[in-house]
C-alpha positions as CSV (number, residue, x, y, z in Angstrom):
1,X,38.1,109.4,140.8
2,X,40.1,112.6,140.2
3,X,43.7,112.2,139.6
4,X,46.2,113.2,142.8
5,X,49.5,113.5,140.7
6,X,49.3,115.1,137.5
7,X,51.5,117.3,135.2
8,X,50.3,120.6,133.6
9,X,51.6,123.6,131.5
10,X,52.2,126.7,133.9
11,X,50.7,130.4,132.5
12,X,54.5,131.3,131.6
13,X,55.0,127.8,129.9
14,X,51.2,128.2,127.8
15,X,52.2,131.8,126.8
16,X,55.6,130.5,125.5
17,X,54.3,127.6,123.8
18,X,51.4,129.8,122.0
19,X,54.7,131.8,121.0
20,X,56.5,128.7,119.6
21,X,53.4,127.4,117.5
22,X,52.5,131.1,115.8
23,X,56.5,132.1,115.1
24,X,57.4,128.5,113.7
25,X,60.0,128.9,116.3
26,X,60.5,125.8,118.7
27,X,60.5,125.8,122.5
28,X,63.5,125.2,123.8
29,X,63.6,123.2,127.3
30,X,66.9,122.4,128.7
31,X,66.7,121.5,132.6
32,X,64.8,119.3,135.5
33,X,64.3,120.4,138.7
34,X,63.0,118.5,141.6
35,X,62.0,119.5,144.9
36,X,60.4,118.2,148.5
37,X,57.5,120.6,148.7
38,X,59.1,122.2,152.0
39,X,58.1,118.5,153.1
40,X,54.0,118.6,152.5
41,X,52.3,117.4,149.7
42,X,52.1,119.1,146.7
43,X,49.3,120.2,144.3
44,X,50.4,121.9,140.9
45,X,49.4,125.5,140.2
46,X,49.9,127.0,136.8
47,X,50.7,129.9,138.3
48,X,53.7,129.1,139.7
49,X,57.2,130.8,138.7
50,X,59.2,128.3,140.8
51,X,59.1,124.9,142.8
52,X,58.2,125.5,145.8
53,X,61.6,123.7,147.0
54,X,63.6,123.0,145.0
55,X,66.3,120.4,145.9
56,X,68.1,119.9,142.3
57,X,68.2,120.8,138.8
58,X,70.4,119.3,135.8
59,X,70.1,119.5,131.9
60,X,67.7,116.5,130.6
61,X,68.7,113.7,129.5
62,X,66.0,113.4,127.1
63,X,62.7,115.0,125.7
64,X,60.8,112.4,123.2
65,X,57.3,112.0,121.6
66,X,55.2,109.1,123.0
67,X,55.1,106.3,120.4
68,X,51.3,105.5,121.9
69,X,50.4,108.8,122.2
70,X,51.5,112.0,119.7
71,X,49.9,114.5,121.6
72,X,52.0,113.8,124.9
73,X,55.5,115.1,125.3
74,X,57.9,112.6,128.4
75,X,61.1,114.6,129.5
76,X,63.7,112.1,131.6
77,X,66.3,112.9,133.7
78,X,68.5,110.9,135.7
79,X,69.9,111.6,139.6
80,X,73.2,109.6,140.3
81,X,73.6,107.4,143.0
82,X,75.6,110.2,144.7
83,X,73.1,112.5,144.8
84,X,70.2,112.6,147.2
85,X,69.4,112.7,151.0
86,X,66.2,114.0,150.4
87,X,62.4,113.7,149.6
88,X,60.9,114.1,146.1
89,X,57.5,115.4,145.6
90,X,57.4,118.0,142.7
91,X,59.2,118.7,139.4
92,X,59.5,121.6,137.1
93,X,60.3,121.4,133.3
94,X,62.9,124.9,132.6
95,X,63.2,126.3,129.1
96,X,66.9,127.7,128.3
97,X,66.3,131.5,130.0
98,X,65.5,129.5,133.0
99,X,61.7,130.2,132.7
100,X,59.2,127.3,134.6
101,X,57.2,125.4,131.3
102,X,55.7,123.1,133.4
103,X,55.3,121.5,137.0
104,X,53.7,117.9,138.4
105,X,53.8,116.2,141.6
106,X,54.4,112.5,142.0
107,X,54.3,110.3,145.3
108,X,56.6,110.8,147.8
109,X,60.3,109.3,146.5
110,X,62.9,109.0,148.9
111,X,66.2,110.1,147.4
112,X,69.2,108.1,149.2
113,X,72.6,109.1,148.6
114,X,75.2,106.9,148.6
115,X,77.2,107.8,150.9
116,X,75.4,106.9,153.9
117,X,75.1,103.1,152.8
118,X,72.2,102.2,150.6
119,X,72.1,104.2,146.8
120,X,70.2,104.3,143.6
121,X,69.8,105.8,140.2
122,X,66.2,107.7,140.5
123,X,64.9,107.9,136.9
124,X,62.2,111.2,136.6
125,X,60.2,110.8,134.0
126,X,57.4,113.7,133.1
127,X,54.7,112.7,130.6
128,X,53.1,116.5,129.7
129,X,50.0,116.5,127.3
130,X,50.2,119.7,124.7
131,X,48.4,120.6,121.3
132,X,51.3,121.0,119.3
133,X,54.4,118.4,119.9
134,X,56.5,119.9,117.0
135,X,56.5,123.2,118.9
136,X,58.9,122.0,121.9
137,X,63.0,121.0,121.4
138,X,65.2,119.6,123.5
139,X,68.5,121.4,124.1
140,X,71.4,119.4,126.1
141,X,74.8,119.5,126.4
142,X,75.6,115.6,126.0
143,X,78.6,116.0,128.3
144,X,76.5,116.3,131.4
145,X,73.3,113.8,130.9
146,X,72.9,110.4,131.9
147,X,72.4,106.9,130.4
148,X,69.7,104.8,131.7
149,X,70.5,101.2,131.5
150,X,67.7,100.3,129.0
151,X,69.3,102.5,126.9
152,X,72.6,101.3,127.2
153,X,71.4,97.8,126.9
154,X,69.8,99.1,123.3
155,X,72.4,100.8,122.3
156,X,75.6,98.2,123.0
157,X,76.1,95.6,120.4
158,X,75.5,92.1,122.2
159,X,78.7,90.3,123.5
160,X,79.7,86.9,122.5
161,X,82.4,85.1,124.7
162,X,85.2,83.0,123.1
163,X,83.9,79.4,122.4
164,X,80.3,80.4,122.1
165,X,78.5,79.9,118.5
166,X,77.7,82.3,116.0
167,X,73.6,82.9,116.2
168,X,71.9,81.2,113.1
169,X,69.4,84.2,112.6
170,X,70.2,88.1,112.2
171,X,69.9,89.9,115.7
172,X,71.3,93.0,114.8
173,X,75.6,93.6,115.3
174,X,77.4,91.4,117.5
175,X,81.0,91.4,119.3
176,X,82.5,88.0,119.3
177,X,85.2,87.3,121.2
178,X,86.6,84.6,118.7
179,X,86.9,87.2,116.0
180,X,87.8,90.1,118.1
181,X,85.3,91.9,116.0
182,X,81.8,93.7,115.2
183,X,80.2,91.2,112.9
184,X,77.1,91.8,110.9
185,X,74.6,89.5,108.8
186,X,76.2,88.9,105.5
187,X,75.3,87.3,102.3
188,X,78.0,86.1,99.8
189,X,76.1,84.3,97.1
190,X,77.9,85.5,93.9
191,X,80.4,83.5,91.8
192,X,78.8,80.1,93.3
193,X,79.4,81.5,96.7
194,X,76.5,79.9,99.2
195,X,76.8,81.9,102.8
196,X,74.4,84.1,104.6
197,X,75.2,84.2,108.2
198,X,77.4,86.7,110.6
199,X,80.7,88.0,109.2
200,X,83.5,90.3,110.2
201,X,82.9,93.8,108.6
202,X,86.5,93.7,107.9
203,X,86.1,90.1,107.0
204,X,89.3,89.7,103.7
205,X,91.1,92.9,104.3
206,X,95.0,92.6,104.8
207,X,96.5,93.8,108.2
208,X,100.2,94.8,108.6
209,X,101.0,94.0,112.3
210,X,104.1,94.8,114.5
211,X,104.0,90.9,116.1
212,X,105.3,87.6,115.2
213,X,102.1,86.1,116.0
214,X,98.4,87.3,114.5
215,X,95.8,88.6,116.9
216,X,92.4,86.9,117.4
217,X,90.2,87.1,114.4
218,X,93.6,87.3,112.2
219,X,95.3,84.4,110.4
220,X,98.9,84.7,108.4
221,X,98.9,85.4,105.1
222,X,100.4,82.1,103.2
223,X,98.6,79.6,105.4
224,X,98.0,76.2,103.1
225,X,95.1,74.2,105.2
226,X,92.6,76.1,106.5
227,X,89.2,74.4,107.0
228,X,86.3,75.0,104.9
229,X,84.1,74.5,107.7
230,X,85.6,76.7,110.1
231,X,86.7,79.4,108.2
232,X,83.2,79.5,106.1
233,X,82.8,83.0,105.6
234,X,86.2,83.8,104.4
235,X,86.2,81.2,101.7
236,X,82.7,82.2,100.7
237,X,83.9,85.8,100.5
238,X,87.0,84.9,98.7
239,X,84.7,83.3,96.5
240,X,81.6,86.4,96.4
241,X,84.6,88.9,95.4
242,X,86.6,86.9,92.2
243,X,89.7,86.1,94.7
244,X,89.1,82.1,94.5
245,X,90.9,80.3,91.4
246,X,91.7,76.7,90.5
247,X,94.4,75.1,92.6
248,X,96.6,75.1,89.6
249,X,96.0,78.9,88.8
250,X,96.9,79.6,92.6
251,X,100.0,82.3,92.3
252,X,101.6,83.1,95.4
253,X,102.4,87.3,95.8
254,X,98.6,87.8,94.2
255,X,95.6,87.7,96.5
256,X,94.2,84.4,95.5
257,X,92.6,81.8,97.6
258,X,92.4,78.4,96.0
259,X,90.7,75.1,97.4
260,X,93.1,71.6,98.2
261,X,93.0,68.9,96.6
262,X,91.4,66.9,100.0
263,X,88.5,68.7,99.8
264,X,88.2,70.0,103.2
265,X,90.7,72.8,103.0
266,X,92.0,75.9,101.3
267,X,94.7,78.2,101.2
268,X,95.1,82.1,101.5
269,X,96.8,84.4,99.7
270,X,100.6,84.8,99.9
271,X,101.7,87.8,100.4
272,X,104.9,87.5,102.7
273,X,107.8,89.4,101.2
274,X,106.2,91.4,99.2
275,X,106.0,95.0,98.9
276,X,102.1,96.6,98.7
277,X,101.4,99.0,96.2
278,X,98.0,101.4,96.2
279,X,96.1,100.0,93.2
280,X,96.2,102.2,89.9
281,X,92.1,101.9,89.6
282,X,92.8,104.1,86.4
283,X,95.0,106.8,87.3
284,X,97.4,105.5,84.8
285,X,101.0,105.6,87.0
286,X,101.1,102.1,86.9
287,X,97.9,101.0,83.9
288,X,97.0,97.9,83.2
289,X,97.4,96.6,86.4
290,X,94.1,93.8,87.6
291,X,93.6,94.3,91.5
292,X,95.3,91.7,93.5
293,X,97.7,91.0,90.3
294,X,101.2,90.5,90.9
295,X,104.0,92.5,89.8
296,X,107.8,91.7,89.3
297,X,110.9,93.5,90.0
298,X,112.1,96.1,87.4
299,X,114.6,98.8,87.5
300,X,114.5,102.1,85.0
301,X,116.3,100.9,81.8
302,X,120.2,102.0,82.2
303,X,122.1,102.8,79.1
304,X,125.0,104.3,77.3
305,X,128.1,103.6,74.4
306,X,131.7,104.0,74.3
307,X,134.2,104.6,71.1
308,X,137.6,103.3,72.5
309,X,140.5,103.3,70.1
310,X,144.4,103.7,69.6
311,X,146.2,105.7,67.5
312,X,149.5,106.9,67.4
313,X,150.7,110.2,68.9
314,X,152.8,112.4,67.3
315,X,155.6,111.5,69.5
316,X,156.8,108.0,70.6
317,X,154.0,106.0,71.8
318,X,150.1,105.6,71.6
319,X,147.1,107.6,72.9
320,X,143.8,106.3,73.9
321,X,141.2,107.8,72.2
322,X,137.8,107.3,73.5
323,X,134.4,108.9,73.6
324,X,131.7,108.1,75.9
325,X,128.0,109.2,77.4
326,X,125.1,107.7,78.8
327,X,125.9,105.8,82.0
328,X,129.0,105.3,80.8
329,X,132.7,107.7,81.2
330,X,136.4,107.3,80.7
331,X,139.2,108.7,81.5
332,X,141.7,109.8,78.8
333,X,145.2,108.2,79.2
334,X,148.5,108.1,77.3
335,X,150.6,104.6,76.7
336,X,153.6,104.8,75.9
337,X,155.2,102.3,73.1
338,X,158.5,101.3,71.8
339,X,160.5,104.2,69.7
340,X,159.2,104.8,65.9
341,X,160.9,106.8,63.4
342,X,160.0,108.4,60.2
343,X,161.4,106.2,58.4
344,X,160.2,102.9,60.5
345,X,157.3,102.3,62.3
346,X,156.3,99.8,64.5
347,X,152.6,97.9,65.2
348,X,151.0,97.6,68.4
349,X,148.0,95.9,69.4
350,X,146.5,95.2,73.0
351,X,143.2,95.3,74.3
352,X,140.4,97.8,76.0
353,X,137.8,96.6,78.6
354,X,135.5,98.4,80.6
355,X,134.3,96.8,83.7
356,X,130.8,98.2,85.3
357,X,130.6,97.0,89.1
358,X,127.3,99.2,91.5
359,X,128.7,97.6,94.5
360,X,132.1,99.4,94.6
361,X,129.9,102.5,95.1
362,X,126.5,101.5,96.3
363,X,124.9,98.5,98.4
364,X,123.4,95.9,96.6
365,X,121.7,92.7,97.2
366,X,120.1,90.3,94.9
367,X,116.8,92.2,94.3
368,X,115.9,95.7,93.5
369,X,114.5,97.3,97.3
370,X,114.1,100.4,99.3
371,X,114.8,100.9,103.3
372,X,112.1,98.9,104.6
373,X,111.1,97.1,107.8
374,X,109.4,93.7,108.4
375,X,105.9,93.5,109.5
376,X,103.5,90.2,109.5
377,X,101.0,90.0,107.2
378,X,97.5,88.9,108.6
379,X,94.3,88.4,107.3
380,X,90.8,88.9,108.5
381,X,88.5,86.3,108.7
């Protein structure tokens, strides 16, 4: 039996594809059209220019090999549920200058449209048989096609709801709910580590948040029990990366995890308080410095001298003579003593302090800081 619906290059659509294979220069078929046949079946003729009516066209959505079968080319487009309120019985593949590549029929279709109470997405799929695949590009503008549900169903990571488990095998990237996350199948085996299973991407890393309270898939930095069994992959990564150390090694203000002594638990690192600082890595503004190391307060070295001394003036009385620099200044000032003669002379003696006190110019505080303001410090796990 002769097939009744069939798809087939028209003469225009074999001359241009002759052109594409000689010239190295790809076909280039943008658009789908789809008619009603003026309402009678339709037969395919390759010499047609146009549909014979056409009802729609729209860019494809997409123009692939067959996986089962190189030689055959499927273009796919998709008509929205509120489009329709007609019959579809042919379509026509359109190159970019609007020329007719190909045509098929297909069984009648009834197009709904929404509107007038029962709606569908139609998917149109064209399966066209040529010599040279290679020879034939789609061109789309991706603001205007469609997305067919398998596709979306591919495409979208699979959606874990709060409470459910983490799968025991690798299915690809997940969202869980739990960890507010994308997770992916991890393995942290160094340093003694032993975890393979799904993990944050982000799983370690240090968030600075604008709430008193951290968000799901977040715990504060500084907290002392976590469990080992829960929080699994963050010890095991703590562990993989060099940030575990003996519980008496622990420092807090260094990003260090250590275990407890009940065996069940560990702690985080401790960072609240602190100020972060861009790791050196060997630029050599701050050398020396070990990731994760922690680093005191320190002001630029302040200094400067002062010569104070008394001696007599050449009148009745003493004069301060002093010389300073450095931090340090004075301020030049005659004392008068009790009367001398030249024939008599009397002895002085008294004392010169110099008193240094920032806060009677500047604020201070207990610690060296900038302006700053407060955020939490949260964790990923």
């Amino acid at each position: 039996m002769s097939a009744i619906y069939f798809a087939i290059l028209t003469d225009a659509g074999q001359a241009k594809m002759a052109n594409a294979i000689a010239l190295g220069i790809p076909l280039k078929i943008t658009n789908m059209a789809v008619g009603d046949g003026n309402g009678q079946p339709v037969t395919p003729n390759a010499a047609q220019t146009v549909l014979i009516r056409e009802n729609r066209r729209a860019p494809l959505n997409t123009l692939f090999q067959d996986p089962l079968n190189q030689a055959q080319l499927v273009a796919e487009q998709i008509i929205p549920e509120d489009v329709g309120d007609w019959w579809i019985r042919e379509v026509g593949l359109f190159s970019e200058d609007g020329t007719l590549i190909a045509v098929a029929n297909c069984p009648d279709t009834y197009k709904p449209l929404l509107s007038s109470g029962a709606g569908r997405t139609q998917v149109i799929r064209l399966v066209l048989v040529v010599s040279d695949t290679s020879a034939v590009e789609l061109k789309i503008d991706p603001s205007v096609v469609l997305a067919t549900r398998q596709y979306v169903d591919k495409s979208v990571f699979p959606r874990l709801k709060s409470g459910v488990a983490l799968p025991t095998a690798d299915i690809g990237p997940i969202w869980h709910d739990d960890y507010a996350s994308i997770m992916t199948w991890q393995a942290f085996t160094a340093n003694s580590a032993n975890y393979q299973g799904y993990a944050s991407q982000l799983i370690g890393s240090l968030l600075l948040d604008t709430q008193p309270t951290a968000r799901p898939g977040y715990i504060k930095s500084g907290v002392q029990n976590l469990s080992r069994a829960t929080y699994a992959a963050l010890r095991a990564w703590a562990m993989h990366n060099g940030r575990m150390v003996a519980p008496g090694a622990w420092l807090a203000g260094t990003i260090q995890c250590a275990d407890n002594a009940d065996g069940t638990t560990f702690r985080v690192f401790d960072v609240r308080g602190e100020f972060m600082r861009a790791w050196d890595d060997g630029r050599g503004v701050d050398p020396g410095r070990q990731l994760g190391s922690a680093q005191g307060d320190a002001i630029r070295n302040i200094v400067g001298t002062a010569n104070i001394g008394l001696q007599p003036s050449a009148g009745f009385g003493l004069l301060f003579n002093t010389i300073s620099n450095g931090a340090l200044t004075h301020a030049e000032t005659s004392v008068t003593g009790r009367g001398a003669s030249t024939t008599q002379s009397t002895q002085s003696t008294g004392n010169v302090g110099i008193k240094i006190d920032a806060s009677l110019s500047v604020p201070t505080a207990p610690e060296n800081r900038p302006r700053n303001t407060a955020l939490l410090a949260a964790i990923k796990y």
